[in-house]
C-alpha positions in Angstrom: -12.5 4.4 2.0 -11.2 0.5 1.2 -9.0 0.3 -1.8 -8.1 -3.0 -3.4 -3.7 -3.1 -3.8 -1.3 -5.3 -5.7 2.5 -5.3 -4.7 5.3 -5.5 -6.6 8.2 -5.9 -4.6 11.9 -5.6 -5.3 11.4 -3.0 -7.7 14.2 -0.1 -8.2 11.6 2.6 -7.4 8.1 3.1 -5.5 5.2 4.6 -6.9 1.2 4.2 -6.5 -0.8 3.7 -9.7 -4.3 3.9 -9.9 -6.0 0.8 -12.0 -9.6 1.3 -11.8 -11.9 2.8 -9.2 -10.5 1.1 -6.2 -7.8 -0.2 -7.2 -3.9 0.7 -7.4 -0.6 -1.1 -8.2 2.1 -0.4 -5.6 5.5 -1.0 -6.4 8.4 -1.0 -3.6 11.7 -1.2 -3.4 11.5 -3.4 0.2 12.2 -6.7 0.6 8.7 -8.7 1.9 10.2 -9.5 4.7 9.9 -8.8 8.3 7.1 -6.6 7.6 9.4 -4.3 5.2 7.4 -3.7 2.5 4.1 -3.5 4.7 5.5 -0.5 6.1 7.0 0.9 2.7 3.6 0.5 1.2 1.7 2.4 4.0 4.4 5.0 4.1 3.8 5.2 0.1 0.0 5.0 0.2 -0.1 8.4 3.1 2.2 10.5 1.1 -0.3 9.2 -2.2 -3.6 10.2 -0.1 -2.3 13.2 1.8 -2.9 11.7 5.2 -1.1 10.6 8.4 0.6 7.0 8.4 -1.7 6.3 11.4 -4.8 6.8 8.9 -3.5 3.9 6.6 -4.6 0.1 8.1 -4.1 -3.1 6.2 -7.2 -4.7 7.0 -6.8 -8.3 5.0 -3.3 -9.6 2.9 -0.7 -9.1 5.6 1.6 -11.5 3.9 0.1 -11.9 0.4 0.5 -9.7 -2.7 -3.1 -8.6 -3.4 -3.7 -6.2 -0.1 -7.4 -4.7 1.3 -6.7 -1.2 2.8 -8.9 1.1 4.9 -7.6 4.6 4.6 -9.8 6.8 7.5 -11.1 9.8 6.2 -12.3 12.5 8.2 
């Protein structure tokens, strides 16, 4: 499955919302930097879609706000 994601960053909590079919708001509390908030938002997005970290790849957006992720399904 590829979802559509928009980060907000700096926030004072994390959470996943779903916006429309394929697409979800993610707000972190990470910094973007040094791949922080990558990793907060894949950590986030696993515990949101019951699956393992290793299932969650950010395929386009590494360094942008608006993210394309592949989530593997078995």
């Amino acid at each position: 499955m590829t979802i559509q994601i928009k980060v907000k960053t700096k926030q004072q909590e994390s959470k996943v919302l779903q916006t429309g079919d394929f697409e979800y708001t993610v707000w972190v509390k990470a910094l973007p930097d040094k791949n922080k908030a990558n990793k907060e938002i894949v950590s986030l997005l696993a515990k949101h879609f019951s699956v393992n970290r290793d299932e969650i790849q950010i395929k386009t957006g590494k360094t942008s706000s608006r993210k394309t992720i592949l989530i593997k399904e078995e």
